[in-house]
Z-matrix of the N, CA and C atoms (Angstrom, degrees):
N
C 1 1.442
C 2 1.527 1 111.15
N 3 1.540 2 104.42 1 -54.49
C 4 1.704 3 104.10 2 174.30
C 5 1.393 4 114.12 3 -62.73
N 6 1.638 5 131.25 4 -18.15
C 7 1.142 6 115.63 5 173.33
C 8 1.480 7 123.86 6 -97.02
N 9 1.647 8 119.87 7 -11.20
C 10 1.129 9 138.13 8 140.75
C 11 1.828 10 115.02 9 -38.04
N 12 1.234 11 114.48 10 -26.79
C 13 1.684 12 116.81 11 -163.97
C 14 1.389 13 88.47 12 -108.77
N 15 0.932 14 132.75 13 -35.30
C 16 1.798 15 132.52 14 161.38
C 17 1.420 16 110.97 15 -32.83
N 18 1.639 17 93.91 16 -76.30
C 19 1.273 18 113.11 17 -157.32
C 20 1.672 19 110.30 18 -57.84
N 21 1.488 20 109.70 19 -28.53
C 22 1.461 21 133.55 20 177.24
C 23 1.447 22 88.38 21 -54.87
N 24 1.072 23 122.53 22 -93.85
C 25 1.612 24 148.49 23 169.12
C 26 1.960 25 109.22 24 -6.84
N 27 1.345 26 78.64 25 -29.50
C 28 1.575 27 71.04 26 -163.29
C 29 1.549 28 97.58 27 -106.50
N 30 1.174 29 114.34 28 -29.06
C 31 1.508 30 117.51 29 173.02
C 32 1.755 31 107.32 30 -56.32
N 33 1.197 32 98.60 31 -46.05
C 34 1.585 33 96.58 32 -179.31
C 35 1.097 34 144.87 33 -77.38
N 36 1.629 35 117.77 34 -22.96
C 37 1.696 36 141.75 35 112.54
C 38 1.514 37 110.07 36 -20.04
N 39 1.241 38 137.46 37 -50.04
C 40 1.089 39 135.43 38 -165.63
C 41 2.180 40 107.94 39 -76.98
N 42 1.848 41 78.23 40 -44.37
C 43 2.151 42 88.79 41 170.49
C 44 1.044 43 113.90 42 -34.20
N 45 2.058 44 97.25 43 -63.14
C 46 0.856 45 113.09 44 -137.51
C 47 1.937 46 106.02 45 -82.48
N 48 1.104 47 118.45 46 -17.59
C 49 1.946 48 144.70 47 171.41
C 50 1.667 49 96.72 48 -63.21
N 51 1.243 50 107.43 49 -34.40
C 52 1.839 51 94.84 50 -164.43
C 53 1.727 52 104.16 51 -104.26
N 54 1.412 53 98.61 52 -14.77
C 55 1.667 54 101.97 53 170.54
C 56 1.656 55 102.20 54 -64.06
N 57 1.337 56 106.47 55 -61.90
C 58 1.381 57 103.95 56 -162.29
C 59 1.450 58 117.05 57 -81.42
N 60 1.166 59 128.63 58 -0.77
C 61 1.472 60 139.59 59 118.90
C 62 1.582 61 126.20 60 -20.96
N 63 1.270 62 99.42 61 -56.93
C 64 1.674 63 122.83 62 175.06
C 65 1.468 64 105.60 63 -52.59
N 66 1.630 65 101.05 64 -49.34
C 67 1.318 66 104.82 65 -136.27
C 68 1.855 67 79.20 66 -85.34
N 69 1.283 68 125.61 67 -65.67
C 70 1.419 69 116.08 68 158.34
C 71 1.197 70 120.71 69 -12.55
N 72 1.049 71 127.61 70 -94.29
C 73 1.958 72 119.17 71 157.82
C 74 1.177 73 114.45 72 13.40
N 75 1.508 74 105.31 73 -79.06
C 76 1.423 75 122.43 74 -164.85
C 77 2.099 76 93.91 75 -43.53
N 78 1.100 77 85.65 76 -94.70
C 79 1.930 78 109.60 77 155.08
C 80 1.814 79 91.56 78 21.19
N 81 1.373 80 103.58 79 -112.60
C 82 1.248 81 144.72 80 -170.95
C 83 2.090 82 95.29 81 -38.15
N 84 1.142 83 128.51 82 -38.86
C 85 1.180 84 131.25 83 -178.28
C 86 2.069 85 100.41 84 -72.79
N 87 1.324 86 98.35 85 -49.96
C 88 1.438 87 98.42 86 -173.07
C 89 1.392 88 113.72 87 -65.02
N 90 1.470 89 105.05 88 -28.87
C 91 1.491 90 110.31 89 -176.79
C 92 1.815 91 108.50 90 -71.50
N 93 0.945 92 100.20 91 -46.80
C 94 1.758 93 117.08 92 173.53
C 95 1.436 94 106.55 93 -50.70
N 96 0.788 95 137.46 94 -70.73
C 97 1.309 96 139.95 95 165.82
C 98 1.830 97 133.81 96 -44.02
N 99 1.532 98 98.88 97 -40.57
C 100 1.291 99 120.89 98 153.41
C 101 1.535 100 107.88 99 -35.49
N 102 1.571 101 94.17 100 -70.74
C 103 1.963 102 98.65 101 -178.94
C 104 1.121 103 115.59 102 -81.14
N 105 1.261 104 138.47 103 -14.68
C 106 1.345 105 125.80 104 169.03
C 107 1.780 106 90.46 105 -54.83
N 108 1.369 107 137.21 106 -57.70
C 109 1.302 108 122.55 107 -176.58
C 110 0.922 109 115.74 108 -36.16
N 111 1.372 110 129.91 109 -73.78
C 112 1.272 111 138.59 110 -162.07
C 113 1.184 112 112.90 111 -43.24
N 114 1.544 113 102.43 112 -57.89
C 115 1.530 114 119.70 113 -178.25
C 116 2.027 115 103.12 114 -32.61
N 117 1.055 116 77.86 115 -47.40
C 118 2.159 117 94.91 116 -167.18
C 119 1.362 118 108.31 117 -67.19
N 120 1.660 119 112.48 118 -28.78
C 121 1.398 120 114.78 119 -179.33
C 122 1.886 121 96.65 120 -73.75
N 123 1.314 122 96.14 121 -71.67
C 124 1.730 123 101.86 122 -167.44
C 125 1.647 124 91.05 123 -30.35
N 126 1.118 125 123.16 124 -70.60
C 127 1.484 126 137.82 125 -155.93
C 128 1.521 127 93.42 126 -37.83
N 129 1.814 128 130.55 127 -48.85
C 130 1.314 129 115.60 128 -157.38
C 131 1.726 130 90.43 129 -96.61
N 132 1.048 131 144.87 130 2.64
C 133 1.397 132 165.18 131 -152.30
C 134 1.748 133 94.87 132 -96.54
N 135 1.411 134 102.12 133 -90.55
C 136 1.481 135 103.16 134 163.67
C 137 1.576 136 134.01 135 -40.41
N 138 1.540 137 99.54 136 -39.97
C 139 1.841 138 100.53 137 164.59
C 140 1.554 139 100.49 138 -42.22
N 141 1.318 140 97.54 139 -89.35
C 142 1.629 141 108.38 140 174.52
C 143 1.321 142 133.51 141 -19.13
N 144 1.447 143 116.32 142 -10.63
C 145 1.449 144 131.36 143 -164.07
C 146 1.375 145 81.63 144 -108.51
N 147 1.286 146 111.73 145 -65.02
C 148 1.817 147 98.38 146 -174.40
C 149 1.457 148 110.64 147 -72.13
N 150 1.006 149 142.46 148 -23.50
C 151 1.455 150 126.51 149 173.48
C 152 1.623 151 118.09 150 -61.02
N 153 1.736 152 102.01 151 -33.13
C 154 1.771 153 108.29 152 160.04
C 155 1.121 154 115.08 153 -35.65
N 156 1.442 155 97.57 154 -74.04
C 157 1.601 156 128.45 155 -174.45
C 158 1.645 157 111.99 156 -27.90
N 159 1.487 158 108.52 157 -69.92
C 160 1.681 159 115.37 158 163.69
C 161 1.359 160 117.18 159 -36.46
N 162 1.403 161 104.42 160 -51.32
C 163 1.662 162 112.07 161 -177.10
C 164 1.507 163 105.85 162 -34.11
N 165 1.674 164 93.23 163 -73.48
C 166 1.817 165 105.05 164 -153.81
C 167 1.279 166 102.85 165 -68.70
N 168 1.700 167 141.62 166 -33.93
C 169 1.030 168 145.14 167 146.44
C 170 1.733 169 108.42 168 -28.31
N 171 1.169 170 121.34 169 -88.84
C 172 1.716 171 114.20 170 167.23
C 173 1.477 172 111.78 171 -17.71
N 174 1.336 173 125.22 172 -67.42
C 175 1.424 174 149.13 173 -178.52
C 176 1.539 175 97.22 174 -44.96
N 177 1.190 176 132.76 175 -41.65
C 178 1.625 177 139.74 176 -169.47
C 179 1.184 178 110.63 177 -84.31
N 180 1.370 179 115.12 178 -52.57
C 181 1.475 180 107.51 179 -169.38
C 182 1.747 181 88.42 180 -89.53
N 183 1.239 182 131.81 181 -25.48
C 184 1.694 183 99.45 182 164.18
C 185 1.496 184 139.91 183 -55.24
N 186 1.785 185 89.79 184 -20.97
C 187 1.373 186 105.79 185 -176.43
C 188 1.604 187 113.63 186 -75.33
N 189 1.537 188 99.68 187 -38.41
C 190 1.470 189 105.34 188 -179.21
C 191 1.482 190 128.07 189 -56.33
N 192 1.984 191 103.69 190 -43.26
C 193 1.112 192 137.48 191 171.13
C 194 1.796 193 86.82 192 -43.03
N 195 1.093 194 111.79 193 -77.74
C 196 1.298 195 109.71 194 -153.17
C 197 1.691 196 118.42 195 -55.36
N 198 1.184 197 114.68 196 -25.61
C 199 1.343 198 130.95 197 -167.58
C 200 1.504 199 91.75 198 -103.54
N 201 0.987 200 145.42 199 -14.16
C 202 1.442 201 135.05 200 134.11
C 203 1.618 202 114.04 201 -43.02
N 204 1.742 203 126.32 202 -78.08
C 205 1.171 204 118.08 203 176.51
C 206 1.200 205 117.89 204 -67.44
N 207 1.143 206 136.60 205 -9.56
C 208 1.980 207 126.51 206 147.08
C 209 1.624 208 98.31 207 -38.47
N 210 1.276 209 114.79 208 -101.67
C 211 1.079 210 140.88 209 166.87
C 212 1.910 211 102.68 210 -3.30
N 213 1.280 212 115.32 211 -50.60
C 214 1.382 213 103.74 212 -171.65
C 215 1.734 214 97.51 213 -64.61
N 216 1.743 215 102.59 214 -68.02
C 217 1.317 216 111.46 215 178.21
C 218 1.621 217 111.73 216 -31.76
N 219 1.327 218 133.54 217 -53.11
C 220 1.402 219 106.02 218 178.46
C 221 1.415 220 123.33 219 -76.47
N 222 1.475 221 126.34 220 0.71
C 223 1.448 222 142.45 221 170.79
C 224 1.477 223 94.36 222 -67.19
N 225 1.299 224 108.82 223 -42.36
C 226 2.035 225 100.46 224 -166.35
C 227 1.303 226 97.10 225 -92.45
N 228 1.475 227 129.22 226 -16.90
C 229 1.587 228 117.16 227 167.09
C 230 1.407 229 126.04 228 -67.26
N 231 1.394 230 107.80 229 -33.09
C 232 1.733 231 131.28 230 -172.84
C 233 1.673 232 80.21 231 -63.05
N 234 1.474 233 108.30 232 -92.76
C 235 1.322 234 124.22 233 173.39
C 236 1.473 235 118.96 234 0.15
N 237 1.085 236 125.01 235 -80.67
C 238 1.781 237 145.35 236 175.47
C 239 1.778 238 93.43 237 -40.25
N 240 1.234 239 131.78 238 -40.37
C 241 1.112 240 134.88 239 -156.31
C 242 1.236 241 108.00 240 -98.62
N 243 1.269 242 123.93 241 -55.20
C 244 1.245 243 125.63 242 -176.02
C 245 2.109 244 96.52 243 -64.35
N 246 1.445 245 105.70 244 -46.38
C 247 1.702 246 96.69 245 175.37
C 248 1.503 247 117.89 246 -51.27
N 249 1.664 248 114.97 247 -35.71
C 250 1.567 249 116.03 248 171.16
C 251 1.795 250 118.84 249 -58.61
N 252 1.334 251 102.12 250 -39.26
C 253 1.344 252 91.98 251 -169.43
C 254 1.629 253 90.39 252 -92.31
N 255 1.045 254 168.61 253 -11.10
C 256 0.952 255 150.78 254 169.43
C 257 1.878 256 123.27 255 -81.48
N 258 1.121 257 99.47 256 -18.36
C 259 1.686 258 107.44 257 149.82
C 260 1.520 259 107.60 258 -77.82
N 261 1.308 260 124.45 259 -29.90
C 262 1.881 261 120.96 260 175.66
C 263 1.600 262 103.43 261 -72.56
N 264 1.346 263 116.24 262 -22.98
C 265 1.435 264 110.14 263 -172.26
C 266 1.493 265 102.71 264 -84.06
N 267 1.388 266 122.53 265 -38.45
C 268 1.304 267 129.50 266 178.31
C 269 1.572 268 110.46 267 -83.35
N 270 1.062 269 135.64 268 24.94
C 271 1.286 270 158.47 269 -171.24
C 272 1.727 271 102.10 270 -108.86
N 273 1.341 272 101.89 271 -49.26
C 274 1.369 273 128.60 272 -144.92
C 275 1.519 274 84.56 273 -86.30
N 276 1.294 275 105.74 274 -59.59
C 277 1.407 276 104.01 275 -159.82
C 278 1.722 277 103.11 276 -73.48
N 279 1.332 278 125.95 277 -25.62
C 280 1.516 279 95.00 278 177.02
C 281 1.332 280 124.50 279 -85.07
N 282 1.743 281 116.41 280 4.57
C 283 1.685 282 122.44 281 163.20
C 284 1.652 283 101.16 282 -73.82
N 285 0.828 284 123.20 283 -7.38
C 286 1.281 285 117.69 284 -170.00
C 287 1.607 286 95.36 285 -59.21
């Protein structure tokens, strides 16, 4: 009888060890999977970070590009101008 109440005892210790085993299992599977998401988010997260990245880079050297030919265009305006008045100065000087 007392080893009948053991064996009871011990069978149910044993349930009760492989339930929460289970239930761990369970656990450890959801968590795994959990981060496999994440993992997939960061992963398309960072794509996205470098496709920014290209962007504003593109965006920079267009900007530069452009502020280069500003910059030229008022070089040939200065230019054109300073050549006008310096034919007006030599204008000047042969009424002299």
């Amino acid at each position: 009888m007392i080893e009948n109440n053991i064996l009871d005892l011990l069978e149910n210790r044993i349930y009760q060890a492989l339930k929460k085993i289970s239930d761990q299992q369970q656990k450890i599977n959801t968590l795994i999977h959990e981060k496999e998401k994440l993992e997939q988010a960061l992963s398309s997260r960072d794509a996205k970070i470098a496709q920014l990245e290209r962007e504003v880079s593109e965006a920079e050297s267009s900007a530069d590009a452009q502020a280069v030919l500003e910059y030229q265009e008022r070089e040939e305006k200065l230019k054109n101008r300073l050549e006008e008045l310096v034919q007006k100065i030599d204008k000047v000087r042969l009424l002299e």
